[in-house]
KOLPAMI-526513 format. One record per residue (C-alpha): residue number from 1; x, y, z negated; residue in three letters. Coordinates in nm, 3 decimals. Layout:
<k NUM; X X; Y Y; Z Z; r ALA>
...
# end
This chain:
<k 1; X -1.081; Y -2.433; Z -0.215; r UNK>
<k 2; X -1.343; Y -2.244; Z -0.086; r UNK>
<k 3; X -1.730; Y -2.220; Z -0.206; r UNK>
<k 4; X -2.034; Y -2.035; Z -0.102; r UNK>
<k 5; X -2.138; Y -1.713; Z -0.248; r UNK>
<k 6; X -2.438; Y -1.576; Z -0.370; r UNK>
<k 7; X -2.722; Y -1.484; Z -0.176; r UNK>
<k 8; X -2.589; Y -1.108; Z -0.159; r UNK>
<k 9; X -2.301; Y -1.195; Z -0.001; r UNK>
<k 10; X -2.439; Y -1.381; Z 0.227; r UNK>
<k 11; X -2.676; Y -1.168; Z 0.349; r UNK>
<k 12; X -2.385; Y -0.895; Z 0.431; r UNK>
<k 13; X -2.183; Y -1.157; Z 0.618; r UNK>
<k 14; X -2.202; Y -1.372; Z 0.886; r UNK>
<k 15; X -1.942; Y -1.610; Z 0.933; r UNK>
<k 16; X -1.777; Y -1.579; Z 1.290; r UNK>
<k 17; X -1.550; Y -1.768; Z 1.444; r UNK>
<k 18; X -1.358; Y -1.449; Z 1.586; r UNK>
<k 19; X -1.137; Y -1.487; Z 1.918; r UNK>
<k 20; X -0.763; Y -1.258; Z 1.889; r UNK>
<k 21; X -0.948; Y -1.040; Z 2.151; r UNK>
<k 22; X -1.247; Y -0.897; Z 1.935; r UNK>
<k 23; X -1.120; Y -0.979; Z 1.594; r UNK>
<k 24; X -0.941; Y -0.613; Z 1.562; r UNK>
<k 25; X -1.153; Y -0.309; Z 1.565; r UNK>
<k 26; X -0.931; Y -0.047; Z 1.640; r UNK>
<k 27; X -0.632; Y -0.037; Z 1.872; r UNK>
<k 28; X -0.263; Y 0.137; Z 1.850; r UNK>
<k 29; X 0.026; Y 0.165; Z 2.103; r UNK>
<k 30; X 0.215; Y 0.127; Z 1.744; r UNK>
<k 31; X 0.387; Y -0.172; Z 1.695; r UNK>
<k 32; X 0.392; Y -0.186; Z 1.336; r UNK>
<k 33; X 0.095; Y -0.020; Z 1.140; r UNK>
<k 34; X -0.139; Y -0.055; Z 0.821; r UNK>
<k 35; X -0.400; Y 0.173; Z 0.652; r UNK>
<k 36; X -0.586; Y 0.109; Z 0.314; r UNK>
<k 37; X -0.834; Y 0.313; Z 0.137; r UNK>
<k 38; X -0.695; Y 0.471; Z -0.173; r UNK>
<k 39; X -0.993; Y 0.461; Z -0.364; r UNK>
<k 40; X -1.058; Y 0.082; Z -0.359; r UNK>
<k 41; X -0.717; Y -0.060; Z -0.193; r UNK>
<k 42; X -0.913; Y -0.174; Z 0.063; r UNK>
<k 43; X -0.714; Y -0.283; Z 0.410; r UNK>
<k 44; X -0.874; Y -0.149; Z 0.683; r UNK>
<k 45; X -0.645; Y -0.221; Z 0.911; r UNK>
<k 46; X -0.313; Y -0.400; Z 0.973; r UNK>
<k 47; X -0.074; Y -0.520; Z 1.255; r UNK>
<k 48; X 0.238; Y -0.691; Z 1.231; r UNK>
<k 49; X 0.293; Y -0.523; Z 0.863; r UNK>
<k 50; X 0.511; Y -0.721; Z 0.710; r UNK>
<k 51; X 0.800; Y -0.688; Z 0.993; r UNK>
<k 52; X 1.079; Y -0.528; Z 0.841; r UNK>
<k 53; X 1.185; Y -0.191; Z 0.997; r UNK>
<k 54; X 1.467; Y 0.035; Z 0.897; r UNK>
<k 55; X 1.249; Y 0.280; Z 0.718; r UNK>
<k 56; X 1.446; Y 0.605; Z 0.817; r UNK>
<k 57; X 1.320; Y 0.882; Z 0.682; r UNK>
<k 58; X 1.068; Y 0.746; Z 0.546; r UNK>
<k 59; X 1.293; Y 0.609; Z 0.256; r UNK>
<k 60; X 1.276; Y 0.984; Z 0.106; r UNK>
<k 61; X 0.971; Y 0.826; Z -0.010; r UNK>
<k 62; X 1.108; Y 0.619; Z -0.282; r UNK>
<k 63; X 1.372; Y 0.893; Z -0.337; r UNK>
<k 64; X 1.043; Y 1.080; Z -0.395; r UNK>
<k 65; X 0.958; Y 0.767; Z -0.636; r UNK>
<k 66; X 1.201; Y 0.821; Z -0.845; r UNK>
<k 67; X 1.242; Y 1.191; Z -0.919; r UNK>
<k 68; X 0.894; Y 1.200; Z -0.992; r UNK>
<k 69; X 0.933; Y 0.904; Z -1.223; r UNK>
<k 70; X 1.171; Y 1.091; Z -1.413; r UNK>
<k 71; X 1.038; Y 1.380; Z -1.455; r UNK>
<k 72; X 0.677; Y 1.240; Z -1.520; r UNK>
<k 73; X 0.929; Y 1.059; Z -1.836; r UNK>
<k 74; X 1.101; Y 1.403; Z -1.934; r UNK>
<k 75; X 1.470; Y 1.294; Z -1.835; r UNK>
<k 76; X 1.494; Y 1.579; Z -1.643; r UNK>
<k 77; X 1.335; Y 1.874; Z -1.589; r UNK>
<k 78; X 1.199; Y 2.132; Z -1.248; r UNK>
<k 79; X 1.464; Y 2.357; Z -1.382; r UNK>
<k 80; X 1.735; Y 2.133; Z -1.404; r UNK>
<k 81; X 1.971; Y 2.198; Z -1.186; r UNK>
<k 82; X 2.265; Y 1.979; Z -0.970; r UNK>
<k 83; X 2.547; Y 2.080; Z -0.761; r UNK>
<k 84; X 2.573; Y 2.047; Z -0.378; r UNK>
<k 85; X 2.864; Y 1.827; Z -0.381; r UNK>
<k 86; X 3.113; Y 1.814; Z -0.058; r UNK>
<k 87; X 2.951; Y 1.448; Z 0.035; r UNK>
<k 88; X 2.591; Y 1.590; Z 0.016; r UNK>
<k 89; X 2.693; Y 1.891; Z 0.185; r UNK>
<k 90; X 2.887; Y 1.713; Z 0.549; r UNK>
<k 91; X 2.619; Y 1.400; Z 0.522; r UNK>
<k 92; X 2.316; Y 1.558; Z 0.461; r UNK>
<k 93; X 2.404; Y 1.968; Z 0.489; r UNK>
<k 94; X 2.426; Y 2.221; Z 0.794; r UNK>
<k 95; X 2.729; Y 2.031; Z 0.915; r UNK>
<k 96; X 2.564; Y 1.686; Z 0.956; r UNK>
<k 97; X 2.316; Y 1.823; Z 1.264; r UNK>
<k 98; X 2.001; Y 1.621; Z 1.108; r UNK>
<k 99; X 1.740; Y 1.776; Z 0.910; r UNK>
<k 100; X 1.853; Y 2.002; Z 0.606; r UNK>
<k 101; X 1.734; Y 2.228; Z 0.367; r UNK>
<k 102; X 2.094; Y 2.474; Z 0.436; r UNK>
<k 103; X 2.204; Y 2.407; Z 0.071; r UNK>
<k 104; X 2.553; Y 2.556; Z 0.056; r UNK>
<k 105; X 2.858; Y 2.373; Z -0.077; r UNK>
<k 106; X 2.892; Y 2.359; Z -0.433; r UNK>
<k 107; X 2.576; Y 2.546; Z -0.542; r UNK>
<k 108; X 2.378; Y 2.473; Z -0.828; r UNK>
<k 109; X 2.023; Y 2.392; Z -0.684; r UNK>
<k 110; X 1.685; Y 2.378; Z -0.940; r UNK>
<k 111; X 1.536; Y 2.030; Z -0.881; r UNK>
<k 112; X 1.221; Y 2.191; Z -0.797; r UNK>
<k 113; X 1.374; Y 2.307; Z -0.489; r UNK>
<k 114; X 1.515; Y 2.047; Z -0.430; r UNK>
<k 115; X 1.187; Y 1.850; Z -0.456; r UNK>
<k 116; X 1.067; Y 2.129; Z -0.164; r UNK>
<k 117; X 1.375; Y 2.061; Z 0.063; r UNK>
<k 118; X 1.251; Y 1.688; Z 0.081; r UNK>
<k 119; X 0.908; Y 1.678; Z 0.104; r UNK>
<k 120; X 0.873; Y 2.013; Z 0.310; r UNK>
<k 121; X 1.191; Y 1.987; Z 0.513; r UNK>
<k 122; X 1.281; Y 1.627; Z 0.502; r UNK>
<k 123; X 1.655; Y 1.780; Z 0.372; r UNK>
<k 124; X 1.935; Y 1.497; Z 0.395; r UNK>
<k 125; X 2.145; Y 1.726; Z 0.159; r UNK>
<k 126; X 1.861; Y 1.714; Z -0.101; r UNK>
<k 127; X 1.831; Y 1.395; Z -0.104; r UNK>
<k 128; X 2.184; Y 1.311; Z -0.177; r UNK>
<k 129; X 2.235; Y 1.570; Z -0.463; r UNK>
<k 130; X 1.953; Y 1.448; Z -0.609; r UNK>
<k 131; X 2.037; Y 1.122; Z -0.578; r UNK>
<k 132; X 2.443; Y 1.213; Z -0.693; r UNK>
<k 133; X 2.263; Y 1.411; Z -0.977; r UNK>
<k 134; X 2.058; Y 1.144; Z -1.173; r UNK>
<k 135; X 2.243; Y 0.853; Z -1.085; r UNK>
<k 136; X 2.640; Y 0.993; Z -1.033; r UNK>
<k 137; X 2.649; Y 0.886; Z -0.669; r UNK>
<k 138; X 2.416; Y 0.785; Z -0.371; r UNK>
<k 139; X 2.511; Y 0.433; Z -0.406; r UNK>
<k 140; X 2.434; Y 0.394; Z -0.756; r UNK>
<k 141; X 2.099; Y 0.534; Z -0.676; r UNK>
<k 142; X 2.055; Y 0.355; Z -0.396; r UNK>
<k 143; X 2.096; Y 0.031; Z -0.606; r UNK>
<k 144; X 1.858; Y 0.168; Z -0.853; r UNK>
<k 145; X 1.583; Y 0.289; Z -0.586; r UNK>
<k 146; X 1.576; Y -0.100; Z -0.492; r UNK>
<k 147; X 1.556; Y -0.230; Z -0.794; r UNK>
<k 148; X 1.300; Y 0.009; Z -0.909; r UNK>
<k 149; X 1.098; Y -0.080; Z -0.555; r UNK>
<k 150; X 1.089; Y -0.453; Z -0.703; r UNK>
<k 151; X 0.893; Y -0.366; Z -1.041; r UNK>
<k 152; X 0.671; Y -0.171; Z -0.836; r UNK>
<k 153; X 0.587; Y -0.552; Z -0.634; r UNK>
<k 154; X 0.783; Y -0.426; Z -0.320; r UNK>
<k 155; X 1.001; Y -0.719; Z -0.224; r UNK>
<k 156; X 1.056; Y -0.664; Z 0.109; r UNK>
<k 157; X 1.238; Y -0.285; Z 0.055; r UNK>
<k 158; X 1.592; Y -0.278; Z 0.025; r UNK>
<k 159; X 1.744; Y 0.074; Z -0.024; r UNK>
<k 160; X 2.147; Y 0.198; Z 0.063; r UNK>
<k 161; X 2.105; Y 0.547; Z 0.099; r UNK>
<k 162; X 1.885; Y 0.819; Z -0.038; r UNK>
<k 163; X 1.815; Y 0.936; Z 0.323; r UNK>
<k 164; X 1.699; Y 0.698; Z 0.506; r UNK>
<k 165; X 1.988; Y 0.746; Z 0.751; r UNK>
<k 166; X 2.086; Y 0.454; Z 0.936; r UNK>
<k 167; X 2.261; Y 0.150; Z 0.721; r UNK>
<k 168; X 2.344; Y -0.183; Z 0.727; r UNK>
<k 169; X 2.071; Y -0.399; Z 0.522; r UNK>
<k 170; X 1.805; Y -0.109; Z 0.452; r UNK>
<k 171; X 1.506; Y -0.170; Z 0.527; r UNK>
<k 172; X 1.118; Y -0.191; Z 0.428; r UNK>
<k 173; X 0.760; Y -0.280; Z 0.600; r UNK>
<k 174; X 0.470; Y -0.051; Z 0.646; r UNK>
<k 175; X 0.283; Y -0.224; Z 0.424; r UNK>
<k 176; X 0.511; Y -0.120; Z 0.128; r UNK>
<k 177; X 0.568; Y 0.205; Z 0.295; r UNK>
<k 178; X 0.140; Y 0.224; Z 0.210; r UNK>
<k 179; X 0.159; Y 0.096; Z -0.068; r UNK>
<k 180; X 0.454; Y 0.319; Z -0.247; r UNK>
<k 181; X 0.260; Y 0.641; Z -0.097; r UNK>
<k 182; X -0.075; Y 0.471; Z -0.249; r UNK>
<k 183; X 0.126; Y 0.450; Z -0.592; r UNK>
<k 184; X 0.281; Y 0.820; Z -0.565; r UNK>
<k 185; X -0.070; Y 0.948; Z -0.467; r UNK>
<k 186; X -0.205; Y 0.770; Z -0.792; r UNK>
<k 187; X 0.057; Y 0.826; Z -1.036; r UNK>
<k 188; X 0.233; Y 1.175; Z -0.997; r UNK>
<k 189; X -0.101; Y 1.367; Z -0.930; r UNK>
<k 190; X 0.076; Y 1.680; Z -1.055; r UNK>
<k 191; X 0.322; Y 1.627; Z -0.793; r UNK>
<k 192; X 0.245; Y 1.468; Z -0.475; r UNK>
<k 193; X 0.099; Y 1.823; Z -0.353; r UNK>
<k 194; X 0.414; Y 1.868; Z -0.254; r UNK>
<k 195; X 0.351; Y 1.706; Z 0.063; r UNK>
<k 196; X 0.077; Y 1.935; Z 0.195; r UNK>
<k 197; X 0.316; Y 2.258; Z 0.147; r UNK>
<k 198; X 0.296; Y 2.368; Z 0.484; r UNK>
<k 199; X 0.659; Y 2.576; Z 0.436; r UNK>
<k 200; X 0.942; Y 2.633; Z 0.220; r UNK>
<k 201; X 1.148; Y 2.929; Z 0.249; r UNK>
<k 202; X 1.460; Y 2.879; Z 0.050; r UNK>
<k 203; X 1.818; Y 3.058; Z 0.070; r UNK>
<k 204; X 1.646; Y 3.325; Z 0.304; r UNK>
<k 205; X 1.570; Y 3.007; Z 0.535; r UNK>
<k 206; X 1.200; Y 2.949; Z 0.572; r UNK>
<k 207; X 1.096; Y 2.637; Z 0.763; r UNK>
<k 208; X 0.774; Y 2.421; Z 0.834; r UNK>
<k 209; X 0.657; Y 2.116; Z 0.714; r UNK>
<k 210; X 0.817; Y 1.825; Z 0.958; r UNK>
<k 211; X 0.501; Y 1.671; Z 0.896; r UNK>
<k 212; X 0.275; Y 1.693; Z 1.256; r UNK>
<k 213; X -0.013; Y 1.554; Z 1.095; r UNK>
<k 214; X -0.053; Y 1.890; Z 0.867; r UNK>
<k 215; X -0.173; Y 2.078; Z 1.152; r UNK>
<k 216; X -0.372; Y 1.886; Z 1.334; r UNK>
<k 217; X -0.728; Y 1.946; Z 1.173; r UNK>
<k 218; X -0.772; Y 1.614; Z 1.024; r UNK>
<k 219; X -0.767; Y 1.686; Z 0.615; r UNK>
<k 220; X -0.403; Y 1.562; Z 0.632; r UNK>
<k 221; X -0.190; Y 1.630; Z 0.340; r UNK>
<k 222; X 0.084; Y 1.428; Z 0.355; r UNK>
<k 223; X 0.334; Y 1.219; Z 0.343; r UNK>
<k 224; X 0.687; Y 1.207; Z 0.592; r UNK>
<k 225; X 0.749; Y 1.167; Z 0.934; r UNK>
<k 226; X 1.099; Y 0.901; Z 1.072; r UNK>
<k 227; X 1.267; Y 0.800; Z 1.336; r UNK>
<k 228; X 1.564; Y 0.522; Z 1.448; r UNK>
<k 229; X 1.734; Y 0.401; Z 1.737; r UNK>
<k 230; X 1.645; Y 0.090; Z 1.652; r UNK>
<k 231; X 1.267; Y 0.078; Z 1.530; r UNK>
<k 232; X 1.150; Y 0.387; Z 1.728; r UNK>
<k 233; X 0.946; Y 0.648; Z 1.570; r UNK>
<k 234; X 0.709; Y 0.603; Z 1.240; r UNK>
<k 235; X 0.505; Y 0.828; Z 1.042; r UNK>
<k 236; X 0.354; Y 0.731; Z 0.667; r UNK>
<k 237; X 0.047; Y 0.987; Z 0.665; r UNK>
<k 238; X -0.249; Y 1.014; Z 0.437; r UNK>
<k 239; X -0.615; Y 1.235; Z 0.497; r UNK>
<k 240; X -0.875; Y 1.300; Z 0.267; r UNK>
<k 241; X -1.244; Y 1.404; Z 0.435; r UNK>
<k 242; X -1.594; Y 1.382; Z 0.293; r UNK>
<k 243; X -1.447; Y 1.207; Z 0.002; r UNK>
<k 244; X -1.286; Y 0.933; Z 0.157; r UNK>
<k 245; X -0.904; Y 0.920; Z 0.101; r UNK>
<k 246; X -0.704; Y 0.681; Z 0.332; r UNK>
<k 247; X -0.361; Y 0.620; Z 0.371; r UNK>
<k 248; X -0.154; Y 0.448; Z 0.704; r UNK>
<k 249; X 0.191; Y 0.412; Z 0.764; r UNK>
<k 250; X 0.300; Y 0.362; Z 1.113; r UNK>
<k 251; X 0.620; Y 0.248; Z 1.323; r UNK>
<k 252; X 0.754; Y 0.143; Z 1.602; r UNK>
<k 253; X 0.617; Y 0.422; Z 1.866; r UNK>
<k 254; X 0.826; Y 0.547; Z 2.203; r UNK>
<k 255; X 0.838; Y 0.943; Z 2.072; r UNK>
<k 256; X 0.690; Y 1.223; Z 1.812; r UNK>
<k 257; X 0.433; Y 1.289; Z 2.026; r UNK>
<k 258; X 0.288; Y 0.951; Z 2.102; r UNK>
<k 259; X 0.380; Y 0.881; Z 1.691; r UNK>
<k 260; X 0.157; Y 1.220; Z 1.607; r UNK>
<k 261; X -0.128; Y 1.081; Z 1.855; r UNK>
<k 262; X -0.150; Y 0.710; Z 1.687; r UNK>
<k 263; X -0.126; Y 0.844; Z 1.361; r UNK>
<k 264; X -0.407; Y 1.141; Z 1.418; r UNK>
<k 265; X -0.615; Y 0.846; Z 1.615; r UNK>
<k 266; X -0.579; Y 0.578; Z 1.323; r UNK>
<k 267; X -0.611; Y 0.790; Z 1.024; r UNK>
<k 268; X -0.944; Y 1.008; Z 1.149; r UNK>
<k 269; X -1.134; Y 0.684; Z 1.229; r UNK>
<k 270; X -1.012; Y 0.492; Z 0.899; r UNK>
<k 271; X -1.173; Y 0.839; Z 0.739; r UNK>
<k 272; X -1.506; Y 0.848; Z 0.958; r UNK>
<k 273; X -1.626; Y 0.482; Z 1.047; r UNK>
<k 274; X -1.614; Y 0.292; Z 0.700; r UNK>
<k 275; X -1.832; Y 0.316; Z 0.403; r UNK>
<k 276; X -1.836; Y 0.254; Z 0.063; r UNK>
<k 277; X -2.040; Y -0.004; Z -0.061; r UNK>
<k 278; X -2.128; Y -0.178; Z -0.403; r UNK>
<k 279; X -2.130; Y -0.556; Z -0.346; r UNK>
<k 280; X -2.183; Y -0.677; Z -0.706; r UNK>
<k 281; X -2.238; Y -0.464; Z -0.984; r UNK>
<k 282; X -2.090; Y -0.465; Z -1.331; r UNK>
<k 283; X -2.127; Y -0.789; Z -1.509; r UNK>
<k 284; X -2.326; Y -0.952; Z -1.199; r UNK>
<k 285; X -2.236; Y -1.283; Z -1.101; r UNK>
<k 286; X -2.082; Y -1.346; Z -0.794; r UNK>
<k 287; X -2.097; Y -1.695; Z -0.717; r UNK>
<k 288; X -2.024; Y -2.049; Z -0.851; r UNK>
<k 289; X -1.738; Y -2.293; Z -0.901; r UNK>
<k 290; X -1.731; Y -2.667; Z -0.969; r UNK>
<k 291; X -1.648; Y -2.782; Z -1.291; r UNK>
<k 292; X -1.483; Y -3.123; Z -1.358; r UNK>
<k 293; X -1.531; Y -3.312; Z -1.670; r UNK>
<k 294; X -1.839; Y -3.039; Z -1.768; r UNK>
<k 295; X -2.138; Y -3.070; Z -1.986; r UNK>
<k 296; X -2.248; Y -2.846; Z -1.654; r UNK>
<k 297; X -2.123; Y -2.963; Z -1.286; r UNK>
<k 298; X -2.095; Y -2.553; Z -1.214; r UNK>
<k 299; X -1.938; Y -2.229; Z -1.375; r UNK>
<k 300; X -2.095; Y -1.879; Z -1.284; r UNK>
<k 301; X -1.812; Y -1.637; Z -1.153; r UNK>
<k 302; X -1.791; Y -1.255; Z -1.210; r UNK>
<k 303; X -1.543; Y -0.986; Z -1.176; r UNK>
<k 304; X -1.418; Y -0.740; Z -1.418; r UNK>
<k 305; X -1.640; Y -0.476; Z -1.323; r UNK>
<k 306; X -1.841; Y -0.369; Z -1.007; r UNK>
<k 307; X -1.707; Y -0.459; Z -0.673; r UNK>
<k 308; X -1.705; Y -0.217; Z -0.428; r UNK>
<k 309; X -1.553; Y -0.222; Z -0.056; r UNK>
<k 310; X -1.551; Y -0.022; Z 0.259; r UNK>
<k 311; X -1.760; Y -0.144; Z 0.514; r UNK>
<k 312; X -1.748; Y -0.083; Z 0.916; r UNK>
<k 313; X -1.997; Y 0.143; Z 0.991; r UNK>
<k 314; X -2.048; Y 0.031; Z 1.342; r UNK>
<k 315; X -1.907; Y -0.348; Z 1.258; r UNK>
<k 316; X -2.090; Y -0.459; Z 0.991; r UNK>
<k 317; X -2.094; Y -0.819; Z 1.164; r UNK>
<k 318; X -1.753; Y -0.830; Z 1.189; r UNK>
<k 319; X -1.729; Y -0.829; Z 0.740; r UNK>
<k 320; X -1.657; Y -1.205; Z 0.618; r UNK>
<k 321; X -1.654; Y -1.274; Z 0.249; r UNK>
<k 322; X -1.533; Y -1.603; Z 0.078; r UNK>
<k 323; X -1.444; Y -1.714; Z -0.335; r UNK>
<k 324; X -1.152; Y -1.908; Z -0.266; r UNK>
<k 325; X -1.019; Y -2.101; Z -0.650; r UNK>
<k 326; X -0.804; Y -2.447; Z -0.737; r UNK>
<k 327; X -1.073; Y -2.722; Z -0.818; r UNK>
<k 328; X -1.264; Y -2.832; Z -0.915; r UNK>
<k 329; X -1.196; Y -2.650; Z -1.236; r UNK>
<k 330; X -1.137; Y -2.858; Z -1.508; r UNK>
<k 331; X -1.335; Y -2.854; Z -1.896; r UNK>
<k 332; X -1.354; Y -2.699; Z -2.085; r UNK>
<k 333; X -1.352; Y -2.311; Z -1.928; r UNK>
<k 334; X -1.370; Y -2.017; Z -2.167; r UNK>
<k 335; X -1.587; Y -1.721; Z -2.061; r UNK>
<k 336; X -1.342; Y -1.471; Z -1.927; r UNK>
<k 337; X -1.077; Y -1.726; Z -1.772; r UNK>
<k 338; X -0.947; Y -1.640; Z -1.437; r UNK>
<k 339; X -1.103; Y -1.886; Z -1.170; r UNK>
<k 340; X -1.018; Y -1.759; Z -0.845; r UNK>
<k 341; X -1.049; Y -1.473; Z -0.632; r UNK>
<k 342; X -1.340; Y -1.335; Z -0.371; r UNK>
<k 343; X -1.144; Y -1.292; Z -0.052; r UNK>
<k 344; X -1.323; Y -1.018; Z 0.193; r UNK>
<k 345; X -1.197; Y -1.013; Z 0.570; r UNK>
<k 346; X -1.291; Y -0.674; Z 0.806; r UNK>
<k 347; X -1.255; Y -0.872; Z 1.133; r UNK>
<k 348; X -0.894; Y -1.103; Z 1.151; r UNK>
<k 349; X -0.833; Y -0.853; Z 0.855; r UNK>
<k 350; X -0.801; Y -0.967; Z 0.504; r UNK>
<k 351; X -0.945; Y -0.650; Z 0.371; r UNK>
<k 352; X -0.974; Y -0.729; Z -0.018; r UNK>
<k 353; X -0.866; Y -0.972; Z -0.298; r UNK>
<k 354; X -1.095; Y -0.901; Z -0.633; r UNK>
<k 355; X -1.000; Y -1.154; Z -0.908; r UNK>
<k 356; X -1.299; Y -1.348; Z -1.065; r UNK>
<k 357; X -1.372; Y -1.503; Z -1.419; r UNK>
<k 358; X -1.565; Y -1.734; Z -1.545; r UNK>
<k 359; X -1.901; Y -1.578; Z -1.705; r UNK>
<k 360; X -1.999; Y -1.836; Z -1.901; r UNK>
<k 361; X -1.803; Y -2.136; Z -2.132; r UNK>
<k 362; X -1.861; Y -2.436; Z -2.077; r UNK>
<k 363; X -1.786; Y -2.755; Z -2.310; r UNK>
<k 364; X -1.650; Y -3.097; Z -2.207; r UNK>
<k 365; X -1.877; Y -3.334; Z -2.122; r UNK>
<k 366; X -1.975; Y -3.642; Z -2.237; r UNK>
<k 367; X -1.774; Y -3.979; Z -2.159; r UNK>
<k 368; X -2.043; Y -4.072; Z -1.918; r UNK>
<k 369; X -2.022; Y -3.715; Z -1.724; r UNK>
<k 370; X -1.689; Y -3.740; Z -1.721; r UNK>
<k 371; X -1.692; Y -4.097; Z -1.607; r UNK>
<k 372; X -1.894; Y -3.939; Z -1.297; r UNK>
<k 373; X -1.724; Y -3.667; Z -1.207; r UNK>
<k 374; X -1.370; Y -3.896; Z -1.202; r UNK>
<k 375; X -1.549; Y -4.197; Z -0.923; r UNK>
<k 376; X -1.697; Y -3.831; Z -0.706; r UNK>
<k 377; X -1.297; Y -3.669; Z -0.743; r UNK>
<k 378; X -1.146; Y -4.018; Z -0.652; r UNK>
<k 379; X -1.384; Y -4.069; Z -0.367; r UNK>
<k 380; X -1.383; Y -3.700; Z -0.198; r UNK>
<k 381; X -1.065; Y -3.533; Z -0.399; r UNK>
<k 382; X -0.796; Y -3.622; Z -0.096; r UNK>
<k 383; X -1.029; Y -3.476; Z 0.174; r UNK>
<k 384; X -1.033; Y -3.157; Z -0.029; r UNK>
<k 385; X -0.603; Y -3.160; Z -0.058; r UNK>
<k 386; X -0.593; Y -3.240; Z 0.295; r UNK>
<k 387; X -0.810; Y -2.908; Z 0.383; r UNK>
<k 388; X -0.640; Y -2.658; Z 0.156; r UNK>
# end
């Protein structure tokens, strides 16, 4: 059900009907693409996102996922090391012809290097004897990279390889391609600088980052570059500039070059034309629900703590916000119980979900309050079911 807001709210939004047309404010040649701000998980933009694409090389970053997983929970060390088995060495090695860190045939590698070969190089042979390493084989990893996708809340991602190379039944979206760099950004700070290593010269080979968004100009410092026959090319990039960190995965573009142009065009205006704003401070309320069966006919709603988004600087008429909750909520409510949810909307964009709680108890009411609210739910309740 949805219910009006407080007057702050209001005043930020007006409520447009918006045609396809004029609904989006930005435009990409991408076919697939979706950009949040890391600070507040704000969705600043989104199209098509929950297609699912073979996520070629941009698998490596759950590979990523879980080494850093490990190591943040001491199974394994940087100076562990694992052996370039013959598999990782003709799949992923100088005789495979795709991207490689050179590792030679049954060398022992330190994992920190290997970490390098990845997110420097993109290294198909790095992947696998990591993978081979902490799991005994590639499949075996594979199995566990999907299942560890699924307590992260990615359904959609289904993992066969380490690589990303092409296989039957992999496959992800780029929203969970945002999301996983979102979580790797957040939770492996002491490793996800990685990414912005603009080289890595290892076994006398030195090569650049595969990464075009690294020299562009743009405060880019991360994440990995793919491409397949059958979704085209995609990118999963992140910039951080005047404070303002946002992350966008792409797919579905004709070449690198048009994929490094979409992704440089997307990311620098996600960075420049939105800014952070405080909706409803801490403890404020943000708007009311209807209580059934109340000594009250209303419940205030709050959140947690402070709400803050990221508006359109140029498009501030384009920002829609809504409480959206299952009532009328029934008596008695207990201050803190979770109501609903303020839904906020950045053109056709559903930008932000902040849960909301009730910021007040209130008791049952008495038999003839009750009696009241039961003839206005019998008389109005189905024309609220029919509109949900």
């Amino acid at each position: 059900m949805q219910f009006r807001l407080f007057p702050l709210v209001t005043a930020l939004c007006l409520l447009l009907t918006l045609s396809p047309a004029s609904a989006q404010l930005f435009e990409t040649k991408a076919a697939q693409a979706f950009m949040i701000d890391a600070d507040t998980g704000t969705v600043l933009f989104a199209k098509d996102a929950d297609k699912p694409i073979p996520p070629a090389s941009m698998a490596k970053l759950m590979t990523m996922e879980m080494v850093f997983n490990a190591l943040k929970a001491k199974r394994m060390t940087l100076d562990d090391t694992f052996v370039v088995s013959e598999n990782a060495w003709r799949t992923g090695g100088a005789p495979s012809g795709t991207s490689t860190m050179f590792a030679k045939l049954k060398s022992a590698v330190r994992v920190e290097d290997l970490i390098q070969g990845v997110t420097v190089q993109a290294a198909n042979d790095g992947c696998i004897v990591l993978a081979e390493g902490m799991a005994g084989s590639e499949a075996n990893f594979a199995a566990q990279m999907t299942e560890r996708a699924r307590e992260l809340g990615l359904s959609k991602s289904t993992f066969v390889n380490s690589t990303g190379l092409p296989a039957d039944g992999q496959q992800t979206t780029v929203r969970e391609l945002t999301m996983l760099a979102l979580h790797i950004w957040r939770d492996y700070p002491e490793f996800f600088h990685y990414y912005g290593q603009p080289d890595f010269t290892w076994n006398k080979i030195s090569q650049r980052n595969r990464n075009p968004l690294l020299a562009m100009g743009i405060d880019a410092d991360g994440f990995v570059a793919g491409a397949s026959e059958s979704a085209g090319f995609g990118i999963v990039g992140t910039v951080s500039h005047n404070g303002i960190r946002v992350i966008a995965a792409l797919s579905g573009l004709a070449n690198d070059r048009e994929r490094s142009e979409e992704a440089r065009k997307l990311l620098d205006w996600g960075s420049r034309s939105f800014q952070k704003t405080e909706i409803f401070a801490k403890d404020e309320v943000v708007g009311e629900a209807q209580v059934f069966g109340g000594a009250q006919s209303g419940v205030a709603l709050k959140a947690k703590g402070p709400v803050d988004i990221f508006l359109p600087i140029a498009n501030r008429d384009k920002l829609t916000a809504k409480i959206v909750y299952d009532g009328p909520v029934a008596a008695p409510v207990e201050e803190g119980q979770p109501v609903g949810e303020l839904r906020v909307w950045i053109g056709d964009t559903l930008s932000q979900r902040t849960p909301l709680f009730a910021a007040e108890s209130v008791k049952v009411g008495t038999l003839p309050q009750r009696a009241l609210d039961a003839a206005k739910e019998l008389a109005v309740g189905w024309l609220r079911q029919k509109h949900l």
